[in-house]
N, C-alpha and C positions, 0 to 999 in steps of 0.2 A: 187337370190343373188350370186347363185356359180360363174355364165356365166358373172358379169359382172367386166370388167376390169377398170382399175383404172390409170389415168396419170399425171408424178407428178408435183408440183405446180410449180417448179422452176428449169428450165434445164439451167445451166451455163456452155460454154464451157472453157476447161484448157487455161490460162495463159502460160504455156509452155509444147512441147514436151519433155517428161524423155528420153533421150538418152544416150546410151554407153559413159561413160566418162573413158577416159583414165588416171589413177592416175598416180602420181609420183612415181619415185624409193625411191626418197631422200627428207629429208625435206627443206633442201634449193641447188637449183641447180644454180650453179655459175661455171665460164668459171675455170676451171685449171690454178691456177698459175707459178705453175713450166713445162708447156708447153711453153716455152720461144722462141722465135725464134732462138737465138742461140743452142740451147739445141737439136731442133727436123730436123738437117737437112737442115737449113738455112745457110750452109757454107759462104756467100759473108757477113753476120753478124759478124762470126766468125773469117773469115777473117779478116776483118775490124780490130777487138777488137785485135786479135793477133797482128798486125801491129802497131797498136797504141803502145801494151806495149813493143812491142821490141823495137819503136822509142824513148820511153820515159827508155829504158834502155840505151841507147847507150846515151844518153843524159846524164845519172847519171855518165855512164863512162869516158865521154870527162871532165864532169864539175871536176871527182878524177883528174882523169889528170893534168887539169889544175893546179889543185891545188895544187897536187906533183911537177911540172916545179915551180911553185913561189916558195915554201919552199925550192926547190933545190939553186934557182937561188939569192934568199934571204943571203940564210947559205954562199954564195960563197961571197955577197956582202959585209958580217959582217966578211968577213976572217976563216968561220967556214968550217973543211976538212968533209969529206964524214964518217970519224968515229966521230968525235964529235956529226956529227949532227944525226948518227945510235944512238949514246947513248941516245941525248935528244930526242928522238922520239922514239925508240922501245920497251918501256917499264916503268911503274910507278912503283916506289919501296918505299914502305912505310917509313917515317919517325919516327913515333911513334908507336903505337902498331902493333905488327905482324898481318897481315892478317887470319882469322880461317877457313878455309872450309872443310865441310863434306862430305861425301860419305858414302851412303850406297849401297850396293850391294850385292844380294842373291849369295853362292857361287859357283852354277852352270854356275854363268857369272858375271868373275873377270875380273875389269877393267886395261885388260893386257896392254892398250895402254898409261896407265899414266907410267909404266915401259918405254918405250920408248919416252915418251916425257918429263920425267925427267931430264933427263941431262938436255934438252933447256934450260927449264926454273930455274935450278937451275946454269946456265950461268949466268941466268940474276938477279935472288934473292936467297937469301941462301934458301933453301927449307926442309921440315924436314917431310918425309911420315909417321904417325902412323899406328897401324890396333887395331882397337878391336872386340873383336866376342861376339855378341848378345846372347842371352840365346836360341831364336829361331834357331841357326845356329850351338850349344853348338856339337862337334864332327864329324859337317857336313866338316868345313874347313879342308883340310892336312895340314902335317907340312910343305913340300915343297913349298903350294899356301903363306902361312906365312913368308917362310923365303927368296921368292922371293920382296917381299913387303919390308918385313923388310929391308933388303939389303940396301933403298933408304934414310933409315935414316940416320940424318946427326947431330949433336949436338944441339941440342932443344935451349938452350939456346941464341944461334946463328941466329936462320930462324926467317926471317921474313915474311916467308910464310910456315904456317903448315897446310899439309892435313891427313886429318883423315878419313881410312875408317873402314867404321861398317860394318861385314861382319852379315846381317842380312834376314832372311826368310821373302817374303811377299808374299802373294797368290794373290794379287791381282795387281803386278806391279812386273815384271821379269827382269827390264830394271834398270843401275846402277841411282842413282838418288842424284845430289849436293845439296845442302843446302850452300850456299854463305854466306849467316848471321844469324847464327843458332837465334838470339831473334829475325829472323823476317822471319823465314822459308820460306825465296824464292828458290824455286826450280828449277831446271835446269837438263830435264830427258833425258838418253841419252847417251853410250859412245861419241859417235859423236859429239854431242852440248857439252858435257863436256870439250870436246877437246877443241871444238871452241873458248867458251869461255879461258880457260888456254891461249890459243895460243896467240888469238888475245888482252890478255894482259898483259901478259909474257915473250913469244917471238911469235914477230909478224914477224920476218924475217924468218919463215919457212910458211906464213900463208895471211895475208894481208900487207905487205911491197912488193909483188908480183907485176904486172900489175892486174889490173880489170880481165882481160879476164883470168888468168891463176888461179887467185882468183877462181873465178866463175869455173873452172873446177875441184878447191880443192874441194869445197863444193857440185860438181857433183858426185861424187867418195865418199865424205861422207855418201852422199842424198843415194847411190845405198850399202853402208855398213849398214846402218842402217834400210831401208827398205827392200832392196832385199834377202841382206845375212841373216844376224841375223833376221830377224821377217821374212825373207821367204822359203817356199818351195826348194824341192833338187833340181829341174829345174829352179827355179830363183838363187838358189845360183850358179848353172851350169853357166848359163848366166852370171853374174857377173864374174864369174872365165874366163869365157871363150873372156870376151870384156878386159879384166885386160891384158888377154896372147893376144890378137891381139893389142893394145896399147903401148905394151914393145915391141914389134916386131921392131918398128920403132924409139925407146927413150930409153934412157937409165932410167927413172923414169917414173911415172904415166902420170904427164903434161908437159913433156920436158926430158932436160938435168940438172936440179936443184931436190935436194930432197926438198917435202914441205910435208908438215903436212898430205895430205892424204897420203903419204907413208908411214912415220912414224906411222900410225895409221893402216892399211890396213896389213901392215909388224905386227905387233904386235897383231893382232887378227889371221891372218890366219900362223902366224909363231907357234901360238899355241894350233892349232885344228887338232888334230890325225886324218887320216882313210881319208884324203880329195885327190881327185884326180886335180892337176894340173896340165899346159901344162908347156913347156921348158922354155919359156920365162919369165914365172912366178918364175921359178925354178931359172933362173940365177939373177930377181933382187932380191930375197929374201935373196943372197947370196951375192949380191953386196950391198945391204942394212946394212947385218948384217959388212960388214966390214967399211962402216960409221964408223967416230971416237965416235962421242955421242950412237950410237947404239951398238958398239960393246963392250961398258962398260957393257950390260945386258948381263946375262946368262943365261937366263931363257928360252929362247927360241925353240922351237922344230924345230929343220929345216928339211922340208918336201926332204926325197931324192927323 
């Protein structure tokens, strides 16, 4: 029995070879969406897209245009001069209740540029600056940052535009920050946008009563305040300084021979920052700024020798 072998009853061969399979990395493998064609290197895309939206600028600009020749040519047909019709167009001045806006701003970054654009707008509506200091801020203020502010007050009972700023600590937002209608806390963050807004409805003749194009270089010059300077690095603030002094080389202001609002603002930030190295040209409009008539009502200023 040892010797005999045994064969088995039912020999089925496999239904499939088991071979090396190669698994996945991931549980679902899908094309990348942010590989875009414009994104990786597809210039003639890019191109494209850029061309488009410059075309459809220049199209917003012609259609202002036109639109400022009618209103011009309108005001002349009704017998209206070139100041009546500045009055009825550069600015809403409340009837009934005064206008309220807030500010708050930590005091490491006081918003020096409403000192400078004060006058404008209290040209155009009686205006009345308060300051209050938050409990978080209780010591941090000087008396000097106080009684620069103070200064712009004007008899309360009188404005129909009061700004109020709260000189308040916040750790998680270093940037001064409006409140337009305190029961309905819209904010507007920003010295820059702060301005904007004031300007463009307060006084608009340092701001958009401009052309388009000269517009559009105020807010280029803000764009590079707010980004480059203040939220950047000592070689981007370099940069900025140093595009500001080859720009005055050739103008007597930022975008031309007219002061506009990035000046008035750009002047009042860096009119008030110790230890900064600037070039000559910067040196002579900072000086030619400060003797402006609305500018040279402040005193606050530190003029860079």
């Amino acid at each position: 029995m040892e010797g005999i072998s045994y064969k088995p009853m039912y020999k089925v061969r496999p239904y499939f070879v088991i071979r090396k399979v190669k698994l996945p990395d991931c549980m679902y493998l899908l094309r990348s969406l942010h590989k875009l064609p414009s994104l990786t290197g597809d210039e003639e895309d890019y191109k494209r897209a850029l061309d488009n939206l410059e075309y459809r600028q220049q199209v917003i600009f012609s259609r202002i245009k036109e639109i400022q020749e009618t209103v011009i040519k309108t005001a002349q047909n009704v017998g209206l001069s070139q100041g009546e019709l500045q009055e009825l167009t550069e600015s809403y001045v409340p009837k009934g209740n005064p206008i309220d806006i807030v500010i708050t701003c930590p005091p490491t970054s006081p918003p020096y540029s409403l000192l400078g654009l004060y006058p404008f707008i209290n040209k155009s509506i009686p205006t009345c600056i308060k300051t209050h200091v938050h409990s978080s801020a209780i010591g941090k203020v000087s008396k000097e940052l106080l009684a620069s502010f103070s200064s712009c007050e004007s008899v309360i009972t009188q404005a129909k535009l009061k700004i109020t700023i709260i000189w308040k600590e916040d750790v998680n937002d270093s940037d001064p920050s409006m409140i337009l209608t305190p029961n309905k806390q819209i904010p507007v963050s920003g010295i820059a946008n702060i301005c904007r807004f004031l300007s463009r409805r307060f006084c608009p003749e340092i701001y958009e009563s401009f052309d388009p194009k000269i517009s559009a270089q105020v807010d280029t010059w803000l764009d590079s305040l707010s980004l480059s300077y203040i939220h950047g690095n000592a070689k981007e603030k370099g940069a900025v300084l140093r595009r500001m002094n080859s720009s005055l080389g050739s103008a007597e202001f930022l975008t031309g021979n007219t002061l506009t609002l990035a000046d008035v603002v750009l002047f009042c930030v860096l009119g008030n920052e110790k230890g900064i190295k600037i070039g000559g040209n910067v040196k002579k409009w900072m000086k030619h700024c400060h003797n402006v008539t609305p500018l040279a009502s402040v005193s606050c200023f530190y003029l860079n020798e």
